[in-house]
CHARMM-style PDB file with segment names, atoms N, HN, CA, C and O in Angstrom:
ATOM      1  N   UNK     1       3.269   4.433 -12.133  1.00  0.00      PROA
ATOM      2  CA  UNK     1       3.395   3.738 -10.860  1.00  0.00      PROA
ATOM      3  C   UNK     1       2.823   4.577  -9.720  1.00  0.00      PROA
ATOM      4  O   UNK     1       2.489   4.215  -8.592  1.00  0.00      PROA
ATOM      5  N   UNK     2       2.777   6.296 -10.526  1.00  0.00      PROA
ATOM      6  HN  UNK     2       3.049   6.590 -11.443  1.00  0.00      PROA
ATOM      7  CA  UNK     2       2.340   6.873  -8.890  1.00  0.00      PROA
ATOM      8  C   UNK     2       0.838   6.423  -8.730  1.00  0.00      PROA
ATOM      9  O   UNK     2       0.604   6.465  -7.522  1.00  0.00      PROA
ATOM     10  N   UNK     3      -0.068   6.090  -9.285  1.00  0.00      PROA
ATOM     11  HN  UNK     3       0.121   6.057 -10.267  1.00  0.00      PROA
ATOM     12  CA  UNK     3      -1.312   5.565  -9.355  1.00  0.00      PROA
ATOM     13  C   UNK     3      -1.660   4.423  -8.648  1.00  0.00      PROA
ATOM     14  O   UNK     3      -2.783   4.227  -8.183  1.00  0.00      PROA
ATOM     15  N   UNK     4      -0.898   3.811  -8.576  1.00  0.00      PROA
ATOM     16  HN  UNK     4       0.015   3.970  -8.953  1.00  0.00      PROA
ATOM     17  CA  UNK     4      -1.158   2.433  -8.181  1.00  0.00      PROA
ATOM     18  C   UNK     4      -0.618   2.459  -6.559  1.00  0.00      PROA
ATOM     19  O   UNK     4      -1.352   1.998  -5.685  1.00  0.00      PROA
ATOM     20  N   UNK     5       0.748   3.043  -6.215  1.00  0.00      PROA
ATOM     21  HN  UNK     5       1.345   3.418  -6.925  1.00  0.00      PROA
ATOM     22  CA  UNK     5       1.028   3.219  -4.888  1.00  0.00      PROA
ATOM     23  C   UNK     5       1.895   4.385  -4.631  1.00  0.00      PROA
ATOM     24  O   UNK     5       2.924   4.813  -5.154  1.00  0.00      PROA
ATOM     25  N   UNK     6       1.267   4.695  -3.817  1.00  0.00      PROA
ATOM     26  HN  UNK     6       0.431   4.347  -3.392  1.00  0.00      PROA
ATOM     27  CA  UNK     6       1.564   6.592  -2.799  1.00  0.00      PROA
ATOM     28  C   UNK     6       1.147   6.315  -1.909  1.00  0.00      PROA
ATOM     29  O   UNK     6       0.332   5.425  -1.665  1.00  0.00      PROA
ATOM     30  N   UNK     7       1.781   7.246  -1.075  1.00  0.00      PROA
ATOM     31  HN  UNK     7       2.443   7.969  -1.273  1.00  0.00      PROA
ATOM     32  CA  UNK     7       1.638   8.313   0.096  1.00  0.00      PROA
ATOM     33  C   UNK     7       0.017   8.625   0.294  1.00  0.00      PROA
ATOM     34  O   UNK     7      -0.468   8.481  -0.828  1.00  0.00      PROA
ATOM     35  N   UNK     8      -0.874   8.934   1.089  1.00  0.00      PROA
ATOM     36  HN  UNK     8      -0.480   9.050   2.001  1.00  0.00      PROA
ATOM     37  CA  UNK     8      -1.740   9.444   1.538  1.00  0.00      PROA
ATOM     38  C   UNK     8      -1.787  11.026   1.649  1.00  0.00      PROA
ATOM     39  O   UNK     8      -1.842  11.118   2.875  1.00  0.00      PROA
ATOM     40  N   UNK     9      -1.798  12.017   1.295  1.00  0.00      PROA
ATOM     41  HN  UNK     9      -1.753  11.942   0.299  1.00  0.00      PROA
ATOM     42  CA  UNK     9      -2.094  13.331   1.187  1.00  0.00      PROA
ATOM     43  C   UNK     9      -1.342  13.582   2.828  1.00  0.00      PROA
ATOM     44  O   UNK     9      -0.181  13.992   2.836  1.00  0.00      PROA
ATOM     45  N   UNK    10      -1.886  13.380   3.860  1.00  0.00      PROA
ATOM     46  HN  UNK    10      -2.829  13.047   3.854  1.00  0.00      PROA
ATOM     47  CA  UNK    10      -1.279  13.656   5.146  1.00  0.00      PROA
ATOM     48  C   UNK    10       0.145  12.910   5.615  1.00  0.00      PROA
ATOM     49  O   UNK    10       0.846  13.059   6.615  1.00  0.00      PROA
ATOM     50  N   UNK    11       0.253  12.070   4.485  1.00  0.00      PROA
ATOM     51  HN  UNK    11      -0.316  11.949   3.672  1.00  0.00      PROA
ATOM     52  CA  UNK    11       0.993  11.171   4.825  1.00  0.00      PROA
ATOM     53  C   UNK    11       1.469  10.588   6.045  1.00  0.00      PROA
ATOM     54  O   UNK    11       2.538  10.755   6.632  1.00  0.00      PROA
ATOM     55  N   UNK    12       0.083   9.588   6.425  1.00  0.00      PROA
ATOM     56  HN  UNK    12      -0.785   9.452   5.948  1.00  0.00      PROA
ATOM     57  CA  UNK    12      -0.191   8.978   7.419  1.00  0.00      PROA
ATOM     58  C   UNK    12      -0.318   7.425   7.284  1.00  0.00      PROA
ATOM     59  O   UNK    12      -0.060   6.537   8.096  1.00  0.00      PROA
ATOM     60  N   UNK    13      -0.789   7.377   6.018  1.00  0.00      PROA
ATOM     61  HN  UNK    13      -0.998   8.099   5.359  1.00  0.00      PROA
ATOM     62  CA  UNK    13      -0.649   5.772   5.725  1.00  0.00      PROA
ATOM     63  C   UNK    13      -0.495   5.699   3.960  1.00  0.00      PROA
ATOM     64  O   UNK    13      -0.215   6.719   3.330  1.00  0.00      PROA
ATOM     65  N   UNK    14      -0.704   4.441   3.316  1.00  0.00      PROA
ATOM     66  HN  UNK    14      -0.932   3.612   3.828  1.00  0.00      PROA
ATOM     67  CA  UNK    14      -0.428   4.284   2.127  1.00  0.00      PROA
ATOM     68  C   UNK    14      -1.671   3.721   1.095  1.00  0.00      PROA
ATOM     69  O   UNK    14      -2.500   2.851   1.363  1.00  0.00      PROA
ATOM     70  N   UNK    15      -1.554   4.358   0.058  1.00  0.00      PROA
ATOM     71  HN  UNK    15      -0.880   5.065  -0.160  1.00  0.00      PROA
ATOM     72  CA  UNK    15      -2.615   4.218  -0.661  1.00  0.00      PROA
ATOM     73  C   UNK    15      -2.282   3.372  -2.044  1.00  0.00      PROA
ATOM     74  O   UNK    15      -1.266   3.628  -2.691  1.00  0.00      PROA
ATOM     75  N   UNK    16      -3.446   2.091  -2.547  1.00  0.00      PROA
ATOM     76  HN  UNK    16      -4.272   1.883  -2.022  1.00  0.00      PROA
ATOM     77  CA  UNK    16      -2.978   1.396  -3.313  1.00  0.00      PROA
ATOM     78  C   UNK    16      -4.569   1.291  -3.987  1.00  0.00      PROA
ATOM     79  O   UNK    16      -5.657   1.702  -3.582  1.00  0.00      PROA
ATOM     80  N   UNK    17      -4.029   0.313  -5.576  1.00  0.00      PROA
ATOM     81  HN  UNK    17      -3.146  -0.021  -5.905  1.00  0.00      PROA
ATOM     82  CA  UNK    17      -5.104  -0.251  -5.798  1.00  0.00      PROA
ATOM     83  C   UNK    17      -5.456  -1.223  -5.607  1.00  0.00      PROA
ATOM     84  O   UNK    17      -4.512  -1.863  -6.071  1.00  0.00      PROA
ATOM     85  N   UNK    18      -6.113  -1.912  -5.267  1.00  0.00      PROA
ATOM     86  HN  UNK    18      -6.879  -1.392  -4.891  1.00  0.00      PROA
ATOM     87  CA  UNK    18      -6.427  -3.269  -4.903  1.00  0.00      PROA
ATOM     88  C   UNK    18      -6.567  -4.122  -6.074  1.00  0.00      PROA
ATOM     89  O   UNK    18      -7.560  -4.434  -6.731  1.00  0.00      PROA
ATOM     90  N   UNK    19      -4.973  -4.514  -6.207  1.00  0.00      PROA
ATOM     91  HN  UNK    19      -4.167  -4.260  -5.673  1.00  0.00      PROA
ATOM     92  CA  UNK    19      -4.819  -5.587  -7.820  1.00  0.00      PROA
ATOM     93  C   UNK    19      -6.160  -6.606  -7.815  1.00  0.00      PROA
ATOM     94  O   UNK    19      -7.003  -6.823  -8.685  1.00  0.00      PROA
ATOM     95  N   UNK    20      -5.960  -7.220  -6.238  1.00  0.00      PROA
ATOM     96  HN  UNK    20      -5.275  -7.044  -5.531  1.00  0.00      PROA
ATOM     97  CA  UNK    20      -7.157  -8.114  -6.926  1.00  0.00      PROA
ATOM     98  C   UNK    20      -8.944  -8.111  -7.303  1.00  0.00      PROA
ATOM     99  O   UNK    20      -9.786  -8.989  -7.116  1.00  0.00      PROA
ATOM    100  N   UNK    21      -9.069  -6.653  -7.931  1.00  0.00      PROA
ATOM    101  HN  UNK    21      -8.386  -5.939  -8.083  1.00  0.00      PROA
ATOM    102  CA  UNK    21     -10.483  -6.671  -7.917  1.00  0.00      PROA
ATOM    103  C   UNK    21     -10.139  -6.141  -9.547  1.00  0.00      PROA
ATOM    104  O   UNK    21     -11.210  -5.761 -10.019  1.00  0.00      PROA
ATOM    105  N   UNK    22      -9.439  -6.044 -10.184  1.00  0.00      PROA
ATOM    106  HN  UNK    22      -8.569  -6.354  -9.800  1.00  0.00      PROA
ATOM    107  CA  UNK    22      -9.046  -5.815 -11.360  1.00  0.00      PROA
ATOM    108  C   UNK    22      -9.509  -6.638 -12.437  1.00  0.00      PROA
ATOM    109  O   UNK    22     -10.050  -7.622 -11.933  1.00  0.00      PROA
ATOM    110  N   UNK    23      -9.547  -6.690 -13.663  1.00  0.00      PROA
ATOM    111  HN  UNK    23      -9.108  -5.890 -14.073  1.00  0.00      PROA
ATOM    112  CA  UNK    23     -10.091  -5.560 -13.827  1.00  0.00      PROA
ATOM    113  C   UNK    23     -11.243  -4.987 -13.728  1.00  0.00      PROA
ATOM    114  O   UNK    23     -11.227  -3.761 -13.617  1.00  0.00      PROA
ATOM    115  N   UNK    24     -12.182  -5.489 -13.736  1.00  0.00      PROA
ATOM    116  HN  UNK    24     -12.194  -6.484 -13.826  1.00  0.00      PROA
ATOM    117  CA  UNK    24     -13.671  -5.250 -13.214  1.00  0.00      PROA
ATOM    118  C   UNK    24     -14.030  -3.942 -12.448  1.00  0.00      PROA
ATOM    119  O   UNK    24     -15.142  -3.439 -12.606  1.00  0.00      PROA
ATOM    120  N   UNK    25     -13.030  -3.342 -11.557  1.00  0.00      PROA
ATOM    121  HN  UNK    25     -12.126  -3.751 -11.429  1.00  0.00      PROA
ATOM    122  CA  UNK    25     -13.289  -2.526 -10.915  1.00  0.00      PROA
ATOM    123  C   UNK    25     -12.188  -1.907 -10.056  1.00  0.00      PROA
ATOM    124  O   UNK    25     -11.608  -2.640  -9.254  1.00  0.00      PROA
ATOM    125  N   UNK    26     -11.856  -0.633 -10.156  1.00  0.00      PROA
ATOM    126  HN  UNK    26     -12.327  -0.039 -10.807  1.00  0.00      PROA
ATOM    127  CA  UNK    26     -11.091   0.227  -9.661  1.00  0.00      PROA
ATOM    128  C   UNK    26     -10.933   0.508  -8.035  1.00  0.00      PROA
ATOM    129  O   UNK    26     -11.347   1.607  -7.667  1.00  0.00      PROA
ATOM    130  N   UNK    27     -10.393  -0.343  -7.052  1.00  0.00      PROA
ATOM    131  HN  UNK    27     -10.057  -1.235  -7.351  1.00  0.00      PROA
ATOM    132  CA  UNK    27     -10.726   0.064  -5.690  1.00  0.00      PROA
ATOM    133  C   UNK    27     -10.045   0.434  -4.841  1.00  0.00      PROA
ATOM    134  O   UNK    27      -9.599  -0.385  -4.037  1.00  0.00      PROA
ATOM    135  N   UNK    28      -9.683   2.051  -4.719  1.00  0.00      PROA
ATOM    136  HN  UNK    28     -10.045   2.717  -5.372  1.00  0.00      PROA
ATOM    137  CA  UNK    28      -8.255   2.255  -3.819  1.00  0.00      PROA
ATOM    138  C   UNK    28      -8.218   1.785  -2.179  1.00  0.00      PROA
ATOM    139  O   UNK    28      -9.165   1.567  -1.423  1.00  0.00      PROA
ATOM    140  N   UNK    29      -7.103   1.732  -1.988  1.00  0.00      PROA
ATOM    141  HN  UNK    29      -6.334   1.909  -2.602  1.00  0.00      PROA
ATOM    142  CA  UNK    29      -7.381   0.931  -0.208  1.00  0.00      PROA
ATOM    143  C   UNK    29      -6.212   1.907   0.625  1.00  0.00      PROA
ATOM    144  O   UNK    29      -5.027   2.032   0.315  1.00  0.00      PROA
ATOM    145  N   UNK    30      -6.954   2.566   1.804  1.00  0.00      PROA
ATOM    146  HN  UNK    30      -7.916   2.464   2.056  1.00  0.00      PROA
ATOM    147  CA  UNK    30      -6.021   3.504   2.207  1.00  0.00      PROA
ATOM    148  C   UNK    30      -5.049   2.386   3.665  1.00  0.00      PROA
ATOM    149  O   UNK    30      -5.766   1.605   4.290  1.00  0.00      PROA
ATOM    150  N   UNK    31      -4.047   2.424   3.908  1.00  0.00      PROA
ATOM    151  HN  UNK    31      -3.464   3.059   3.400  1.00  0.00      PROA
ATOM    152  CA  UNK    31      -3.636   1.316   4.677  1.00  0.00      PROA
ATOM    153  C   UNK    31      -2.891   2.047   5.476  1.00  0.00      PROA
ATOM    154  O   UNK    31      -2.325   3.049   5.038  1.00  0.00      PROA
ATOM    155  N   UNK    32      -2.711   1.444   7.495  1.00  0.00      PROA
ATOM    156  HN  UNK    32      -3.171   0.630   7.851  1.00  0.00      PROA
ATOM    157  CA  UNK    32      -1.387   1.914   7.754  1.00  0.00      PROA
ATOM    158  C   UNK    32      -1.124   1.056   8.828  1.00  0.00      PROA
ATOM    159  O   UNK    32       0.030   0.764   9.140  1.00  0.00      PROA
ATOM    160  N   UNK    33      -2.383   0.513   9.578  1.00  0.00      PROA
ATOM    161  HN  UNK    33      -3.321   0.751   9.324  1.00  0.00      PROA
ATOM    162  CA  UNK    33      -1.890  -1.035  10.371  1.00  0.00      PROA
ATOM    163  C   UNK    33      -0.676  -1.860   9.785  1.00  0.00      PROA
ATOM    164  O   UNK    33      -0.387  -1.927   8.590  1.00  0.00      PROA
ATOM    165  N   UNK    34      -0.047  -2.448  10.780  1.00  0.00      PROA
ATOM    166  HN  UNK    34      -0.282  -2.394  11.750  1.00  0.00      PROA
ATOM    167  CA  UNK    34       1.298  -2.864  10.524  1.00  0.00      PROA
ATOM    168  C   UNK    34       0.120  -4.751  10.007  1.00  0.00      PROA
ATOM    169  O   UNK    34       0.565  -5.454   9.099  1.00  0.00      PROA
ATOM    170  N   UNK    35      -0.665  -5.006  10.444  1.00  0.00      PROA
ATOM    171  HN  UNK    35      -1.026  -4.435  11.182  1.00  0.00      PROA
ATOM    172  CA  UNK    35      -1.101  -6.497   9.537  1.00  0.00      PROA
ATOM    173  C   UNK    35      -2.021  -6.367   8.421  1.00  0.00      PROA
ATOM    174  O   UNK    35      -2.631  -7.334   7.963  1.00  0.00      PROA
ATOM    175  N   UNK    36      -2.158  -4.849   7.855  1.00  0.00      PROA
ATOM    176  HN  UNK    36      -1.663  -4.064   8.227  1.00  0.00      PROA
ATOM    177  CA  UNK    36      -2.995  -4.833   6.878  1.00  0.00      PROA
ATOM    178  C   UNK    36      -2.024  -4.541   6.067  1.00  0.00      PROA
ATOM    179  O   UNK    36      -2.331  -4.826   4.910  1.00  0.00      PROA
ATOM    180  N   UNK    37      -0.540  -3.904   6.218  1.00  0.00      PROA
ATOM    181  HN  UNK    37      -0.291  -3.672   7.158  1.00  0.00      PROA
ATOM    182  CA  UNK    37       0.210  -3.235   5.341  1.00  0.00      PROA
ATOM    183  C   UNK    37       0.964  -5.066   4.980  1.00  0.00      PROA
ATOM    184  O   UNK    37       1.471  -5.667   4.034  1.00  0.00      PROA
ATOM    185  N   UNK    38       0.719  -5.237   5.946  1.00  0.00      PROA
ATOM    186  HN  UNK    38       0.307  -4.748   6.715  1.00  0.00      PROA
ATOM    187  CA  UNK    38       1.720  -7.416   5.558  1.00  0.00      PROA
ATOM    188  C   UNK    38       0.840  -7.824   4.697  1.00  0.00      PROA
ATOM    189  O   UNK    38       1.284  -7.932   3.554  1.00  0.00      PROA
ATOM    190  N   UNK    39      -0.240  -8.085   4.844  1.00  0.00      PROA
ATOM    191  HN  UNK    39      -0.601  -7.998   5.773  1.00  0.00      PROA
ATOM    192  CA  UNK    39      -1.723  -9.010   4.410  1.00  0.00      PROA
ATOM    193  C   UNK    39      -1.625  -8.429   2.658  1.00  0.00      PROA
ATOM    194  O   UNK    39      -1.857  -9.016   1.601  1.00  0.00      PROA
ATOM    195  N   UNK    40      -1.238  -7.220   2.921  1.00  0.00      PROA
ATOM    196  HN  UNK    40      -1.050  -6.743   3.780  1.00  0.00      PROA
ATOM    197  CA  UNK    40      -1.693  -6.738   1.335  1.00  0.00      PROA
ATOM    198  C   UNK    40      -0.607  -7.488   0.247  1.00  0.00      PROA
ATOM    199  O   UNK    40      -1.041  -8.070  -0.748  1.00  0.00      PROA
ATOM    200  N   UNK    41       0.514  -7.428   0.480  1.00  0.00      PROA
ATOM    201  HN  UNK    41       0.866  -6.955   1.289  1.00  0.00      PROA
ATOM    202  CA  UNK    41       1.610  -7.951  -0.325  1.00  0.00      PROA
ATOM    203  C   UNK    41       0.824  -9.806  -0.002  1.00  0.00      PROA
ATOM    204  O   UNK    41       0.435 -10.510  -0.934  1.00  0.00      PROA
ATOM    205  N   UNK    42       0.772 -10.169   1.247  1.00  0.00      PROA
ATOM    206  HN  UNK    42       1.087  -9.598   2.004  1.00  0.00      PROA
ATOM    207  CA  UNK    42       0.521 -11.701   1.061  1.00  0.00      PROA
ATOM    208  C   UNK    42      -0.907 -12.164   0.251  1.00  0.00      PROA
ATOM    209  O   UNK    42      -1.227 -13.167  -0.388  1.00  0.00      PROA
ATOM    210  N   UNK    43      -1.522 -11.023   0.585  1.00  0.00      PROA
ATOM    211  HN  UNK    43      -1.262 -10.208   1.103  1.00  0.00      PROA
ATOM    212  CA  UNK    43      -2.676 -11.331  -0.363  1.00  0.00      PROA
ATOM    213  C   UNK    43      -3.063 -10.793  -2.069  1.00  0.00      PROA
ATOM    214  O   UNK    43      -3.989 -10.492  -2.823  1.00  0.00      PROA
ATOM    215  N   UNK    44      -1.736 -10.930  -1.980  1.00  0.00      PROA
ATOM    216  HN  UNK    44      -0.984 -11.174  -1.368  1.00  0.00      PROA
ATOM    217  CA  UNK    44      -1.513 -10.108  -3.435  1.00  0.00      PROA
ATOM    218  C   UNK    44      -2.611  -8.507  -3.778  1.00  0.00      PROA
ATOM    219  O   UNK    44      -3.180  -8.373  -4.861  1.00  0.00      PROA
ATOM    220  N   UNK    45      -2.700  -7.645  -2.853  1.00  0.00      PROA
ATOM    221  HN  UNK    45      -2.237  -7.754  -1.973  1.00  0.00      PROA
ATOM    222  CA  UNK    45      -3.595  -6.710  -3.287  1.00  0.00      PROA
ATOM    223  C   UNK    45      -2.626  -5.595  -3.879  1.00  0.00      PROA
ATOM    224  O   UNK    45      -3.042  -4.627  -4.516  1.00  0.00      PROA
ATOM    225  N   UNK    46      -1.073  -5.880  -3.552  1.00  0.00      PROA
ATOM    226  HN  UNK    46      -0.735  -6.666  -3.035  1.00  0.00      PROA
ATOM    227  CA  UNK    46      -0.230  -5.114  -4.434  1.00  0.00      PROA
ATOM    228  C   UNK    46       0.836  -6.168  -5.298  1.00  0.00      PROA
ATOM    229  O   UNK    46       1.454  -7.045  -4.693  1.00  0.00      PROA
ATOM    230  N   UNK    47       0.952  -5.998  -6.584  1.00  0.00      PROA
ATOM    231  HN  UNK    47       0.450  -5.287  -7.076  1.00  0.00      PROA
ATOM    232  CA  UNK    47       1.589  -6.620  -6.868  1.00  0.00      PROA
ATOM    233  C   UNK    47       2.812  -5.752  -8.510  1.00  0.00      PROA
ATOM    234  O   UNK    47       2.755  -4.657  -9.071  1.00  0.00      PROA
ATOM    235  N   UNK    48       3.579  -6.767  -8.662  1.00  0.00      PROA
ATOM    236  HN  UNK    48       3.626  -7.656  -8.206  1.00  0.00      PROA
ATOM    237  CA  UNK    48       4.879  -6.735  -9.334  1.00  0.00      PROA
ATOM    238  C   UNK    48       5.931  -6.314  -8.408  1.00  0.00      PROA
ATOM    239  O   UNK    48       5.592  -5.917  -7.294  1.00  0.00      PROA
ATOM    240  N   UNK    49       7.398  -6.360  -8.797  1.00  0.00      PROA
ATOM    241  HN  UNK    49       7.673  -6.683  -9.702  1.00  0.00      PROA
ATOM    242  CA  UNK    49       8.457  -6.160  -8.413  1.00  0.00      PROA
ATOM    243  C   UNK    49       8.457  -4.482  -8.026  1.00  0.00      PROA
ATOM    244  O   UNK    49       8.648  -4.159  -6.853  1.00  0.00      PROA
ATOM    245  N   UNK    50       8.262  -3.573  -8.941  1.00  0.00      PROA
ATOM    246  HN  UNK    50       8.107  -3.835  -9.894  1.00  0.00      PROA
ATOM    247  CA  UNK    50       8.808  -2.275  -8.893  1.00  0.00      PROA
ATOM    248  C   UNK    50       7.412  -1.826  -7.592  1.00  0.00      PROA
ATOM    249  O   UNK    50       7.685  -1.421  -6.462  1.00  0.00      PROA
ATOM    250  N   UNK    51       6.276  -1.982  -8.001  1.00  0.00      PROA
ATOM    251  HN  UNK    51       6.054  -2.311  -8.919  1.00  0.00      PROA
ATOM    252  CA  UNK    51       5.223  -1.846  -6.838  1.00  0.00      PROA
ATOM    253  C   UNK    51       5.213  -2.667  -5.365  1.00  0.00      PROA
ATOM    254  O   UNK    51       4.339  -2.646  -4.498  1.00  0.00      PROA
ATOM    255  N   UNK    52       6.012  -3.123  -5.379  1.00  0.00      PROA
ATOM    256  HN  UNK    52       6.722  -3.140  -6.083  1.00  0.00      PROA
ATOM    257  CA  UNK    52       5.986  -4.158  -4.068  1.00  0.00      PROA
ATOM    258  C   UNK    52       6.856  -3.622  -3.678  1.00  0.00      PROA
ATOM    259  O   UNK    52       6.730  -3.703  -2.456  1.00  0.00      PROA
ATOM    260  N   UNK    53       8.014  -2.907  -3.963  1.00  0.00      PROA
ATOM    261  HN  UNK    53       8.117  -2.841  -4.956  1.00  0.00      PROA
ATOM    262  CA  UNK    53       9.149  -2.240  -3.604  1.00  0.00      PROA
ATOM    263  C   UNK    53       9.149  -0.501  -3.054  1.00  0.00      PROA
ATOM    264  O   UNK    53       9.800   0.101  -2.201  1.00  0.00      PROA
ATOM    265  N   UNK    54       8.217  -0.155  -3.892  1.00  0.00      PROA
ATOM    266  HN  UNK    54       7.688  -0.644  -4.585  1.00  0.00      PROA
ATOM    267  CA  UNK    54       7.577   1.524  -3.457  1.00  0.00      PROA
ATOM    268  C   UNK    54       6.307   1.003  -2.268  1.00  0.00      PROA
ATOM    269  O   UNK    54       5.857   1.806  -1.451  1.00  0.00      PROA
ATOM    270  N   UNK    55       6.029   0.141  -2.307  1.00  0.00      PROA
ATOM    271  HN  UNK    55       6.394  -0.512  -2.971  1.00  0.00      PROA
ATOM    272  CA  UNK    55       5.273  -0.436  -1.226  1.00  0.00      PROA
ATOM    273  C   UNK    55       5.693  -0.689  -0.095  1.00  0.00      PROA
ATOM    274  O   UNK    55       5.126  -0.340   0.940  1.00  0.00      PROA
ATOM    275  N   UNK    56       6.659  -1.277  -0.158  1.00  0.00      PROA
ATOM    276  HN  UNK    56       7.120  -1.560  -0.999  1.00  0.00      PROA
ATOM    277  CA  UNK    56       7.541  -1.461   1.354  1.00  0.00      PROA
ATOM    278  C   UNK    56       7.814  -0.594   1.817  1.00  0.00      PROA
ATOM    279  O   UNK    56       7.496  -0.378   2.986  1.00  0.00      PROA
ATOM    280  N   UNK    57       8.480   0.217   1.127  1.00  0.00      PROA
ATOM    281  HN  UNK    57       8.738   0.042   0.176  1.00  0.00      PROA
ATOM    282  CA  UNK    57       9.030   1.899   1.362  1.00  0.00      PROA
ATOM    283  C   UNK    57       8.151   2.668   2.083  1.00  0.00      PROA
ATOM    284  O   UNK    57       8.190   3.135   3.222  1.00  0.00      PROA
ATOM    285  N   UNK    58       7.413   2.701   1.258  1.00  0.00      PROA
ATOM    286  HN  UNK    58       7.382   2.321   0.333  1.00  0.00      PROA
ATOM    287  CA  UNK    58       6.210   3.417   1.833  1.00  0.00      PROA
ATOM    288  C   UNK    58       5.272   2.905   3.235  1.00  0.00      PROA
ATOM    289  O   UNK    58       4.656   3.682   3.965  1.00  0.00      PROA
ATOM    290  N   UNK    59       5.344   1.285   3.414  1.00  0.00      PROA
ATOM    291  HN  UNK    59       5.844   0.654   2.822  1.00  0.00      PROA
ATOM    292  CA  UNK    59       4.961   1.426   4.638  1.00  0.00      PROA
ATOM    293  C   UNK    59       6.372   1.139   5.757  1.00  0.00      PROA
ATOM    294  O   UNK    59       6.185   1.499   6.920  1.00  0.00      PROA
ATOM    295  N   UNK    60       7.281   0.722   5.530  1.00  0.00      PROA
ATOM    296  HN  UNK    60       7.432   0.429   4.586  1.00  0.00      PROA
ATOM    297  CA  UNK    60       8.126   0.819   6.713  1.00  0.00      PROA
ATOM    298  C   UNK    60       8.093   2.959   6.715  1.00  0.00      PROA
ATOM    299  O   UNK    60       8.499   3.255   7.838  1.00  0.00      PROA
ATOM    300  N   UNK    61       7.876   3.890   6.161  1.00  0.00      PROA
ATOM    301  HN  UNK    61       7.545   3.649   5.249  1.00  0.00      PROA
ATOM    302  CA  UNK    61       7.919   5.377   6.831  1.00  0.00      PROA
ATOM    303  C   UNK    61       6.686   5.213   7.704  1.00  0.00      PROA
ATOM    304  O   UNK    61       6.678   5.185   8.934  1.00  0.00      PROA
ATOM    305  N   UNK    62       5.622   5.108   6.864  1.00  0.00      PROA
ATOM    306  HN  UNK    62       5.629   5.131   5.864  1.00  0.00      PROA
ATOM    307  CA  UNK    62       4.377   4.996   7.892  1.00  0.00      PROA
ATOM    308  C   UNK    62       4.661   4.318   8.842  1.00  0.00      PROA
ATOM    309  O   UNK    62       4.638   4.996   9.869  1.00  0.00      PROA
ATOM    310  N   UNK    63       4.897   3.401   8.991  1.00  0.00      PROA
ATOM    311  HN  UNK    63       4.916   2.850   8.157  1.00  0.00      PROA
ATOM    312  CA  UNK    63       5.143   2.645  10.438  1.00  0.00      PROA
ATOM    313  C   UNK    63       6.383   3.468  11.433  1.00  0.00      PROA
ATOM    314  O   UNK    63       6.277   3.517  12.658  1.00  0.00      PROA
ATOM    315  N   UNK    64       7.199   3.903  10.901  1.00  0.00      PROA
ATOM    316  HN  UNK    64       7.285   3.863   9.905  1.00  0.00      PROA
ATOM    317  CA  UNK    64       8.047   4.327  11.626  1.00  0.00      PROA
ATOM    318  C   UNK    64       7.703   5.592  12.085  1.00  0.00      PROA
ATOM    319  O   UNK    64       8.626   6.144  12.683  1.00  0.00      PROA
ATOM    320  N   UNK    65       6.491   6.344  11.984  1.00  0.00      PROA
ATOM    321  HN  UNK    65       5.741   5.896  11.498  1.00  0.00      PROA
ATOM    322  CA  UNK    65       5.859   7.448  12.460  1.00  0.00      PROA
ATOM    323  C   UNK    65       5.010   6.762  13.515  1.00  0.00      PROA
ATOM    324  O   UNK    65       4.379   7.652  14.085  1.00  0.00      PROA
ATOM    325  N   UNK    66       4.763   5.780  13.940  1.00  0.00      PROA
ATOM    326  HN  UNK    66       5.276   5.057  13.477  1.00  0.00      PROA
ATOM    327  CA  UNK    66       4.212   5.284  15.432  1.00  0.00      PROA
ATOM    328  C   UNK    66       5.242   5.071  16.130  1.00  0.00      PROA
ATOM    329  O   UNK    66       4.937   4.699  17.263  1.00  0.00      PROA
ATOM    330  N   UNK    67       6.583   5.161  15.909  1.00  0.00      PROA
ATOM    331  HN  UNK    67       6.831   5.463  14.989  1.00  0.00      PROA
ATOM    332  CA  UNK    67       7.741   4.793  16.796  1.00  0.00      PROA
ATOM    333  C   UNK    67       7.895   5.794  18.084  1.00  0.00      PROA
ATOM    334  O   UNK    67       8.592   6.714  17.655  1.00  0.00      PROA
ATOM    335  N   UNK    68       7.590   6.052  19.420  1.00  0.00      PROA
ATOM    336  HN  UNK    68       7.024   5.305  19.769  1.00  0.00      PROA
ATOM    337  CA  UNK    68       8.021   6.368  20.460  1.00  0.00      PROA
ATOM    338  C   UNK    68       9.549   7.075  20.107  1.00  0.00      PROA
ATOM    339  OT1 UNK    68      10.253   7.511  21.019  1.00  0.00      PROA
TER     340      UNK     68
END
């Protein structure tokens, strides 16, 4: 699962694979906009239960590092 979704090295935003270019091709997507981190779950670019869940996680911290 760590492959598919983590942390960013600086941990600044979140890094995934982009389910839907699968299998054909391997394409990581580094994310931390609050409508690209939504869009990805609605556009299925992350998907299953246990990954959609380390996904959220992972961007509600990122997001909460722009908090004032």
């Amino acid at each position: 699962m760590s492959d598919s979704v983590r942390l960013s090295e600086d941990e600044k935003s979140v890094v995934i694979i982009d389910q839907t270019k699968l299998p054909a091709e391997t394409v990581y997507l580094t994310l931390s906009d609050p409508s690209v981190l939504y869009d990805a779950i609605k556009l299925l670019k992350v998907r299953g239960a246990p990954a959609i869940g380390i996904f959220a996680g992972y961007s509600m911290y990122v997001l909460s590092l722009s908090i004032d």
